[in-house]
C-alpha positions in Angstrom: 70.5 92.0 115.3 68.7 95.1 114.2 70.0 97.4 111.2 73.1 99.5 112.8 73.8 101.5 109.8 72.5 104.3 108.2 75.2 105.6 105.5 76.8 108.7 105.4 75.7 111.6 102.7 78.3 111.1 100.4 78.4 107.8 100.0 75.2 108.0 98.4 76.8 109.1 95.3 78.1 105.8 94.4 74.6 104.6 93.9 72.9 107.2 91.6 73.4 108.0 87.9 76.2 107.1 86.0 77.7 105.4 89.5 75.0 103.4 89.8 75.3 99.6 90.7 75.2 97.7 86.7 73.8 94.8 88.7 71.9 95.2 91.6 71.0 91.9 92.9 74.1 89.5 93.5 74.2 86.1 94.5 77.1 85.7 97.0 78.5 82.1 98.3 79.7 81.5 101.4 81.2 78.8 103.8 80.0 77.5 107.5 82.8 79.5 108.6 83.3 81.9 112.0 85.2 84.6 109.4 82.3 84.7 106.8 80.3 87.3 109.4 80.9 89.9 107.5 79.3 89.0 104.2 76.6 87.5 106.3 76.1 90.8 108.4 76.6 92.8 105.3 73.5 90.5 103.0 71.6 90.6 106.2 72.0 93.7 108.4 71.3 96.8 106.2 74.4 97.1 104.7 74.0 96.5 101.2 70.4 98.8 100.2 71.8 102.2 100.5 74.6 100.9 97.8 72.1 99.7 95.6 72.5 96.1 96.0 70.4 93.3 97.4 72.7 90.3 98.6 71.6 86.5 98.3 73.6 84.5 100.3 74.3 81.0 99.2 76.0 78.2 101.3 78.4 76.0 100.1 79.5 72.3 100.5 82.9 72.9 99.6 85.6 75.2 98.6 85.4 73.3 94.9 82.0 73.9 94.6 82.2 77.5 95.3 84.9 77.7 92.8 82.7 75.4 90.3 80.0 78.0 90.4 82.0 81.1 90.7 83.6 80.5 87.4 80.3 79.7 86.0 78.5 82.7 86.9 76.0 80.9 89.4 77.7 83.1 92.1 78.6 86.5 91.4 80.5 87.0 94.1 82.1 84.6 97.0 83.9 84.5 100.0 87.1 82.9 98.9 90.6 80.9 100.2 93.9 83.7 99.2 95.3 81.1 98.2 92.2 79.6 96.2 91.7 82.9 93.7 95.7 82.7 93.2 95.3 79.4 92.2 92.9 79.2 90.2 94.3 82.5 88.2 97.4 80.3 87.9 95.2 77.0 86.8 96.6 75.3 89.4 93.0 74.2 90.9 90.9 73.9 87.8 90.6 75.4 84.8 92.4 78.9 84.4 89.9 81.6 84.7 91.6 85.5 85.6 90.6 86.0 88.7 90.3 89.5 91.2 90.5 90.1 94.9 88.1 93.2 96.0 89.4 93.2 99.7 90.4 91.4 102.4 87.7 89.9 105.0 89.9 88.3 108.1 92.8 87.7 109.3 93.5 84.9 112.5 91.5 82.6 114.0 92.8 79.4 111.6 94.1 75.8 113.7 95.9 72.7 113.8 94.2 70.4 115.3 95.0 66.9 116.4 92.8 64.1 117.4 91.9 62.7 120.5 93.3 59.0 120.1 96.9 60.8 119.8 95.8 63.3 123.0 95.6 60.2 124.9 98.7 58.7 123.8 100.5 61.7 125.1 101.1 63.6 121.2 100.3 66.8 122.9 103.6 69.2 122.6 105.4 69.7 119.0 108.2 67.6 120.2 105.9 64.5 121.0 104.4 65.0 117.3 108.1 64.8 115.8 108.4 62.3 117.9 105.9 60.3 117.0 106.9 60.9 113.1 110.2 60.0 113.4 109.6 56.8 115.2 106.1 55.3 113.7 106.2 53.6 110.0 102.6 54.4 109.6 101.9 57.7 108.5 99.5 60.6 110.2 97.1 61.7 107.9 96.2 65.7 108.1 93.3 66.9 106.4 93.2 70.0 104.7 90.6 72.8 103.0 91.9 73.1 98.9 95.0 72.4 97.8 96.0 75.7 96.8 94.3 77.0 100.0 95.3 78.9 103.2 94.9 75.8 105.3 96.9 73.8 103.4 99.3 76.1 103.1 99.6 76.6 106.9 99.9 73.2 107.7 102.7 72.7 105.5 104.6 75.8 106.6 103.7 74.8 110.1 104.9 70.9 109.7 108.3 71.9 107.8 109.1 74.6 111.0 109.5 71.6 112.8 111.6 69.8 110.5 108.8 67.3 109.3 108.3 67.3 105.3 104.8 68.2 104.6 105.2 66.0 101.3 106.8 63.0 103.1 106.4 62.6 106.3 102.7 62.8 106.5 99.5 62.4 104.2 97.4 64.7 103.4 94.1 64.7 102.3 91.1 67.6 101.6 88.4 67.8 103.3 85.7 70.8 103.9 85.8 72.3 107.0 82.5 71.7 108.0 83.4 67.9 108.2 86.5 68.0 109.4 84.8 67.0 113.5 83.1 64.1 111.6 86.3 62.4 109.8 88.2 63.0 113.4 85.5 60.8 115.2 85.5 58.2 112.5 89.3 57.8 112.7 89.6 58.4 109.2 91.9 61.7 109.7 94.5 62.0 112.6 94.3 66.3 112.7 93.0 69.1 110.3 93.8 72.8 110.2 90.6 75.0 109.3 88.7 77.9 110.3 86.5 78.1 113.1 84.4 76.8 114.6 85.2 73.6 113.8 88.4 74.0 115.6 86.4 74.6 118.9 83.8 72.2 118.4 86.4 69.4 118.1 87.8 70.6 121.7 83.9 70.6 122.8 82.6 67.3 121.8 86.7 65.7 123.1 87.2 64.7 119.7 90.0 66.8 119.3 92.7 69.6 120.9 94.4 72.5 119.3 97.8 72.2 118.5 98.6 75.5 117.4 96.7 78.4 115.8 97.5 80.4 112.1 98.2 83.6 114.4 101.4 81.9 115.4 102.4 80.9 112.4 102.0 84.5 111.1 100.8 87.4 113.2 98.0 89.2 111.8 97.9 86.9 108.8 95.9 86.7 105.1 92.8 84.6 105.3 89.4 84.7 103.7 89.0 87.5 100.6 86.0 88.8 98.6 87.0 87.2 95.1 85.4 87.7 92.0 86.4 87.1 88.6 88.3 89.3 86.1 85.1 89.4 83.8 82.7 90.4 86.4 84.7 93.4 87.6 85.3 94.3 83.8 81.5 94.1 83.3 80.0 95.5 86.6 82.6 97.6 88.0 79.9 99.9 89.7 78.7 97.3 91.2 82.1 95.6 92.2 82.6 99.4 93.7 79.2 99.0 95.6 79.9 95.4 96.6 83.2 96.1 98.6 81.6 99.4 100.0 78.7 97.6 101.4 80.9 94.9 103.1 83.5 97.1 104.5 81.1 98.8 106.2 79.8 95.9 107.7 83.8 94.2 108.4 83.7 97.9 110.2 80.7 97.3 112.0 81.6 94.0 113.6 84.9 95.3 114.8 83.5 98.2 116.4 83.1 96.8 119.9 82.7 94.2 122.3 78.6 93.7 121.5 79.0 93.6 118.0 80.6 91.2 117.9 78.6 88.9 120.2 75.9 90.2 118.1 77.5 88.4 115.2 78.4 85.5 116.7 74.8 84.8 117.7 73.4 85.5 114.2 76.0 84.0 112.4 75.5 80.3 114.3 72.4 79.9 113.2 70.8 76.9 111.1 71.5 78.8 107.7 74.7 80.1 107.8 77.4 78.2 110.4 74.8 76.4 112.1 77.0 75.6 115.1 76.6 75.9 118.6 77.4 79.6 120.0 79.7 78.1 122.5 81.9 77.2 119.9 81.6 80.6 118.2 81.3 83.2 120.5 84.8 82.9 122.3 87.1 82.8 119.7 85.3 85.0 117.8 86.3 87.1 120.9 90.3 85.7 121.5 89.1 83.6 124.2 91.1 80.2 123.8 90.7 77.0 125.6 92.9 74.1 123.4 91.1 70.9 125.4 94.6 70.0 126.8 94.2 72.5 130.2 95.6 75.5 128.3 93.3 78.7 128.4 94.4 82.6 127.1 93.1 85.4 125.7 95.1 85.8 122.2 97.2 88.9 121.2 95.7 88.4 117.1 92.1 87.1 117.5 90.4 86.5 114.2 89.5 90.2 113.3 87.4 91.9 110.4 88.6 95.2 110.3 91.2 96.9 112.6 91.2 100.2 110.9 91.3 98.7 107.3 94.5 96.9 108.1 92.7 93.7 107.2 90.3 94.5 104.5 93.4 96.2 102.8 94.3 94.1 99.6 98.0 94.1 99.9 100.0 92.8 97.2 102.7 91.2 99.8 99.9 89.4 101.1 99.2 87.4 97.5 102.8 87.1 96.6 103.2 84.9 99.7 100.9 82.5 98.9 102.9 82.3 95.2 106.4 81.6 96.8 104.7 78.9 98.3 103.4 77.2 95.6 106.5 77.3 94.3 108.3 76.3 97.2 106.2 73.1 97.6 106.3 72.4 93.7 103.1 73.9 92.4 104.8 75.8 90.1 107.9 74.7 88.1 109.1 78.2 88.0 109.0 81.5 89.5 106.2 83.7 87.9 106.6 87.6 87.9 105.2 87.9 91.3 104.5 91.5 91.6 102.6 91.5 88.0 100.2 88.9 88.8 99.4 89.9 92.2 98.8 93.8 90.5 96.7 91.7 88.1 94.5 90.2 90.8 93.8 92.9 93.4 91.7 95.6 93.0 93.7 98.6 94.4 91.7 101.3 92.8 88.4 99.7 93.1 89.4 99.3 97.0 90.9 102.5 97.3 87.9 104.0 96.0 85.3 102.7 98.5 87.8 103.0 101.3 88.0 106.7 100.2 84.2 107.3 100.3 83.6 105.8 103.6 86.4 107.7 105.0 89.1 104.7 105.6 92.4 104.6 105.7 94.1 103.6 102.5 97.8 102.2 103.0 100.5 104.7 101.2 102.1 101.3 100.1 100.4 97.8 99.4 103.2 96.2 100.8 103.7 95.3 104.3 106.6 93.3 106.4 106.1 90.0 108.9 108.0 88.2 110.7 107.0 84.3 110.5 107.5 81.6 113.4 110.3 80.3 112.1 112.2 84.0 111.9 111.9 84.6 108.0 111.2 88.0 107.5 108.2 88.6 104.1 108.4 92.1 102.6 107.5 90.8 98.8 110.7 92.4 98.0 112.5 89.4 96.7 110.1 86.9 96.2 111.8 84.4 94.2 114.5 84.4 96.1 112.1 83.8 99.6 110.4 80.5 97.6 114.2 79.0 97.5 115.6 80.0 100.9 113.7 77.3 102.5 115.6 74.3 103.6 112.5 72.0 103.5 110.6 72.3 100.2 109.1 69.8 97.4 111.7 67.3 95.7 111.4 66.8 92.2 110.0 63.0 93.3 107.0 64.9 95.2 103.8 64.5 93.9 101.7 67.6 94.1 98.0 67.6 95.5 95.7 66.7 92.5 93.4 69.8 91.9 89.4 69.2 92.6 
């Protein structure tokens, strides 16, 4: 990829005198992910100079360590789980630390994935899968991301749509994504829902088949954010200005057209940042599906990066989900103020502020409305009353995942 971007005149006011960047070389984490492309893109493609800022992208093992060294100030800056930052603002996944959400990076292009032992014992419908849990004494074993993350709350909102208690009926276990082909081919997990690729490599190398994808849980959902914590945007907010400037651009960028994205497909596969095959990249990156059991489509919500700042938008809505959750699956003993905490966390007028300069669309309200698979309708306008509406949720004899 060669530099695409030369920025506009007055975006170059962000960047001088009083507006200039308090820090100007970040360290940024980052997992062997398909929807970290834009914080690759952004550290690697000329996005980040004319805002002052050099990016330093740094792997990570896990969603724990990324945490670990977030809160320690090792990484200024990280690509981050919704449901992660939340958490941890919470202290529901390590120690309590206030937390902030710059912007949204993606939304799509999550799984459920099943393994191929229960592909060829015919578990390849929904109805063989509550099947199979209604009639077997030995438990499946799911593997997810974090506990307080996306994935795991997917798969539980997924399972519970068809009537099979998350909590109960199945195990559940954590592992990163990046190793989630591995436990499948040792037998040690019986499906996973992550990210891609590793979704798409498990249909590639038969050791797995897509089930169902995030998108049909919920259209156009949360994913990935830019998180930060409290302290760093009250120390360098210039530079937390800079930071989300630098990587809308680039979310921009990559949804601009066809060849951008294969562009990014092809860098980001490479040895230091997915380091995946392309063929397992490339075509969902683009919407192109094949789930390994015949089925092929092109998919009405692909995993997207921009779509006219609709994902890099930091709604409120969108974090106040992932609280009725928690509480809906007994993370939390009781309903927090919803709307305060998620105001707390996102960074509306540090967004709205680098969506203004680079001539985005800001949303008039930071709410928005969905309609999830199994017809409940989110506006965040009655949260607490959402969390109790479901008829399959934690019993007080549920043990909650133990934080890492």
């Amino acid at each position: 990829m060669s530099t695409p971007y030369t920025p506009r005149n007055d975006t170059l006011a962000w960047v001088a005198g009083s507006d200039a960047p308090e820090k100007s070389v970040l360290e940024l984490g980052f997992m062997a992910l398909t929807d970290s492309a834009s914080l690759i893109v952004a550290a690697t493609q000329g996005f980040a100079q004319p805002y002052g800022l050099t990016l330093n992208l740094q792997r990570q093992a896990s969603w724990a360590t990324l945490r670990d060294k977030l809160l320690s100030g090792e990484l200024d800056a990280a690509q981050s789980l919704y449901g992660q930052v939340y958490g941890i603002h919470l202290g529901l996944s390590g120690p309590q630390t206030d937390m902030a959400i710059l912007m949204g990076l993606n939304q799509n292009g999550q799984g459920i994935n099943l393994s191929a032992p229960l592909k060829r014992a015919g578990v390849t419908s929904v109805e063989a899968l509550v099947a199979r849990v209604r009639q077997s004494s030995a438990k499946l074993t799911f593997a997810q991301t974090f506990p307080t993350g996306t994935h795991a709350m997917w798969l539980n909102y997924w399972l519970a749509a068809q009537g099979i208690h998350p909590l109960d009926d199945v195990n559940s276990v954590v592992v990163p994504p990046s190793q989630m082909v591995a436990h499948l081919k040792a037998a040690r997990i019986d499906g996973f829902c992550a990210g891609g690729p590793w979704g798409a490599l498990a249909v590639e190398e038969d050791q797995g088949f897509t089930l169902a994808t995030s998108q049909t849980i919920w259209a156009d959902h949360p994913e990935k954010v830019l998180g930060v914590t409290r302290e760093f945007v009250e120390q360098y907010p210039n530079t937390a200005r800079a930071l989300t400037m630098a990587v809308l651009e680039a979310s921009r960028f990559i949804d601009e057209n066809e060849e951008n994205k294969r562009s990014t497909a092809q860098l980001i596969s490479g040895s230091e940042y997915v380091d995946a095959p392309l063929s397992a990249i490339e075509p969902r990156f683009l919407g192109q599906y094949q789930d390994g059991i015949g089925h092929a489509w092109l998919d009405a919500h692909p995993l997207r990066f921009f779509a006219n700042g609709e994902v890099t938008m930091p709604w409120l809505s969108d974090g106040m989900w992932f609280m009725t959750q928690f509480r809906r699956w007994g993370l939390l003993k009781d309903d927090p103020d919803y709307l305060a905490v998620a105001r707390q966390i996102h960074q509306l007028d540090i967004y709205g502020q680098a969506a203004d300069a680079l001539g985005i669309n800001v949303p008039s309200t930071p709410m928005r409305r969905s309609t999830l698979l199994d017809g409940s309708v989110w506006d965040g306008s009655d949260p607490a009353g959402y969390a109790s509406s479901f008829a399959i949720h934690a019993r007080s004899s549920d043990a909650a995942p133990i934080a890492l």
